[in-house]
C-alpha positions as CSV (number, residue, x, y, z in Angstrom):
1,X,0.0,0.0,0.0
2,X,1.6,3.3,-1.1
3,X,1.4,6.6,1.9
4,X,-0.9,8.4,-0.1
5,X,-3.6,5.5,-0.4
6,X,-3.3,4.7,2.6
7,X,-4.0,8.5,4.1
8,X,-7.2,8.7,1.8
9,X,-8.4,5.4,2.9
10,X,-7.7,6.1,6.7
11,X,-9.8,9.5,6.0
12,X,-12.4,7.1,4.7
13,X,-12.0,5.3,8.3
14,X,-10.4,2.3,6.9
15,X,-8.7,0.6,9.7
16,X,-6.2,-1.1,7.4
17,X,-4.9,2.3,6.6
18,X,-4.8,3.7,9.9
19,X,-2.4,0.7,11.0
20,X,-0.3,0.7,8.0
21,X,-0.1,4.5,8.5
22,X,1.3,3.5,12.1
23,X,3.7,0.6,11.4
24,X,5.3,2.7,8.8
25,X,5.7,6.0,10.9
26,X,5.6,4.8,14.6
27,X,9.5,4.4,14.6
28,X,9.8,7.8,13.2
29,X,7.5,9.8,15.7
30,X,9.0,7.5,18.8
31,X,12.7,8.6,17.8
32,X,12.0,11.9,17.7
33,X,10.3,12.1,21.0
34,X,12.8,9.9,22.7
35,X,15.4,12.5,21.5
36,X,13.3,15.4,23.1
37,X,12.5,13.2,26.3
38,X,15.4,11.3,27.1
39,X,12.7,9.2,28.4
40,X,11.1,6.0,26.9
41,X,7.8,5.7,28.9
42,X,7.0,9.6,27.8
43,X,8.4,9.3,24.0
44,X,6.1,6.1,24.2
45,X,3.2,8.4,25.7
46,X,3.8,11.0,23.5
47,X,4.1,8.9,20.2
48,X,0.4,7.5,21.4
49,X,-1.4,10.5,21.7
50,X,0.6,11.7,18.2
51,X,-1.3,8.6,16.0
52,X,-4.6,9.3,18.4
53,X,-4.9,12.9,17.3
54,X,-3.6,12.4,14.0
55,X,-6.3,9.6,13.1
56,X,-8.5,12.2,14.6
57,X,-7.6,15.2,12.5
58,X,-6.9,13.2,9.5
59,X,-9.2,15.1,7.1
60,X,-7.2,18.1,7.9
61,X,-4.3,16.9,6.3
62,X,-2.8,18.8,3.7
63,X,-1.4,17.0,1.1
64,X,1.3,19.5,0.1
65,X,3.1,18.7,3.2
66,X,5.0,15.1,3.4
67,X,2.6,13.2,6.0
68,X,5.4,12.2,8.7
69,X,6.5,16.4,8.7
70,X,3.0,16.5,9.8
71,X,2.9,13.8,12.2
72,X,6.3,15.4,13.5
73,X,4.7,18.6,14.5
74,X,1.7,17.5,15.8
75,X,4.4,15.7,18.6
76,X,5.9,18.4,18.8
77,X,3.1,20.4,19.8
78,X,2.1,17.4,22.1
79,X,5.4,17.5,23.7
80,X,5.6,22.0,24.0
81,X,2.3,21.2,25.8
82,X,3.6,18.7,27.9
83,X,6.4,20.7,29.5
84,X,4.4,23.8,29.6
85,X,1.5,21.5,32.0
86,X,5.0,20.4,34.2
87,X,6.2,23.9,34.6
88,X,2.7,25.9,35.7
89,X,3.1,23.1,38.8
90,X,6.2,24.6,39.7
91,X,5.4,28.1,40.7
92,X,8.8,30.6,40.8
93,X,7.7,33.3,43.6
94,X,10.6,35.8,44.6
95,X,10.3,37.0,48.5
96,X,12.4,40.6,49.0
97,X,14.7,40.7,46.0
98,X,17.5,38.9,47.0
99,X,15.5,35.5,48.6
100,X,14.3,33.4,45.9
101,X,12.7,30.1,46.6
102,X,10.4,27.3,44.7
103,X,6.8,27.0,45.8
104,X,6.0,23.5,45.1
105,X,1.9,23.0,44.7
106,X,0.3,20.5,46.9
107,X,-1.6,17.8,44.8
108,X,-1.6,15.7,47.5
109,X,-6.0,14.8,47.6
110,X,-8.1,16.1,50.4
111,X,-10.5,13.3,52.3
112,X,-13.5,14.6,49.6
113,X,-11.0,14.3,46.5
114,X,-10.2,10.6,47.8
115,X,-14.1,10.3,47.9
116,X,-14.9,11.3,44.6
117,X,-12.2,9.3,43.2
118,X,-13.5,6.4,44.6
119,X,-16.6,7.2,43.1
120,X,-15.7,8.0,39.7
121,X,-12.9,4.8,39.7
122,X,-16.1,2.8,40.5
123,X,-18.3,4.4,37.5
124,X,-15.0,4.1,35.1
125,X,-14.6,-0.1,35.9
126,X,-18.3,-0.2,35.4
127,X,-18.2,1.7,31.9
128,X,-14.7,-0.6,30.9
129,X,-17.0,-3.6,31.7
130,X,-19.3,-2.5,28.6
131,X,-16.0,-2.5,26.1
132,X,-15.3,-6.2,24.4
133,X,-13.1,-8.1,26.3
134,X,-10.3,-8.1,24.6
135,X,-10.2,-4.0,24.9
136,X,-11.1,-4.8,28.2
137,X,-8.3,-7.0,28.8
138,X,-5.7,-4.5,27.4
139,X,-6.8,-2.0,29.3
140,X,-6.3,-3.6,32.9
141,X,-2.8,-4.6,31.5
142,X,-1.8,-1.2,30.9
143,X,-3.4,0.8,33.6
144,X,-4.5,-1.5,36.3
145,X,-1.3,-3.8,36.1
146,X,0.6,-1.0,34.6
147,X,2.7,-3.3,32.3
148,X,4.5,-1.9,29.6
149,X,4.0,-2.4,25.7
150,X,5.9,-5.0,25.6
151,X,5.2,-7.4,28.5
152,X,1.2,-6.8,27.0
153,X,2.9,-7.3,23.6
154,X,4.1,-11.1,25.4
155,X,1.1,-12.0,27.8
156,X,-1.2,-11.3,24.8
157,X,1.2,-13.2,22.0
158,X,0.9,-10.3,19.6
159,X,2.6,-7.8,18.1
160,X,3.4,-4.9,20.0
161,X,2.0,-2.5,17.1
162,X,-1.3,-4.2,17.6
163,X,-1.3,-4.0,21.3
164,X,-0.8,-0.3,20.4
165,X,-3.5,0.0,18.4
166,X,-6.0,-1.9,20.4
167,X,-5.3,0.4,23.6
168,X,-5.9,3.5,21.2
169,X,-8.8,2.3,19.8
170,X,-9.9,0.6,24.2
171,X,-9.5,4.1,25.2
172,X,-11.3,5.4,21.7
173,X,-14.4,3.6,22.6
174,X,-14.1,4.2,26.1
175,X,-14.1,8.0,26.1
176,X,-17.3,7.5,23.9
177,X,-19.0,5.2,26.5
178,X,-18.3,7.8,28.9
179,X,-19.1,10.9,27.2
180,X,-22.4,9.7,26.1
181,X,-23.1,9.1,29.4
């Protein structure tokens, strides 16, 4: 399948496309981000949420543009945002002019955040339950038993491109099953 078939048939919502489009450019986004990160867990992250909003966007793809350049910046932006998120928790607040300290936010969660947490993990295993059970399944490997890619890649005896892809499209279906709700 030549790139430019495969972007008009993953605008048509072919799923074929949409996984050719991610074997052949997966290596490309995750080098670049593990460049930026020095980190594999956030390249990884990062390279995820690249292909999620990418497949999202893809009718706003401009052709005159090579695709991965595209994919690039979109994980580029990704990343920006990233750090920017890291930095507003670290506040810089100067006391006199000479005294200069860190203020470090407390996100530690009050007795009624722990409450509501409790609450809203019970609705989110009870909207999980309605996925299949194989997006199920990958998505209590991942988050519950916090394995990475590749031990899911070995427990499930798949490739770890379609382990990818199912957790993209898990959490796909999931944030539908919750937003309708």
């Amino acid at each position: 399948m030549e790139i430019k078939d495969a972007i008009n048939k993953a605008k048509q919502n072919d799923q074929i496309a949409f996984n050719f489009l991610l074997d052949s450019f997966w290596n490309d986004v995750y080098t670049f981000q593990l460049k930026r990160t020095q980190n594999e867990n956030d390249a990884e992250d990062i390279t995820i949420q690249t292909f999620s909003r990418a497949f999202d966007k893809i009718s706003t793809y401009n052709e005159d543009y090579k695709f991965k350049t595209w994919l690039i910046t979109i994980s580029k932006n990704i990343h920006i945002d990233l750090v920017r998120r890291q930095k507003k928790s670290i506040q810089n607040t100067s006391k006199d002019n000479e005294d200069s300290y860190l203020e470090i936010i407390d996100d530690s969660p009050s007795p009624e955040d722990k409450i509501i947490t409790e609450q809203n993990l019970a609705k989110l295993l009870r909207d999980i339950k309605k996925l299949k059970p194989h997006y199920q399944e990958v998505i209590n490997l991942r988050y519950f038993q916090e394995l990475s890619y590749k031990e899911i890649s070995e427990e499930l005896k798949e490739p770890i491109n379609n382990v990818k892809v199912k957790l993209l499209r898990a959490k796909k279906l999931l944030a539908a099953i919750i937003t309708k709700a």
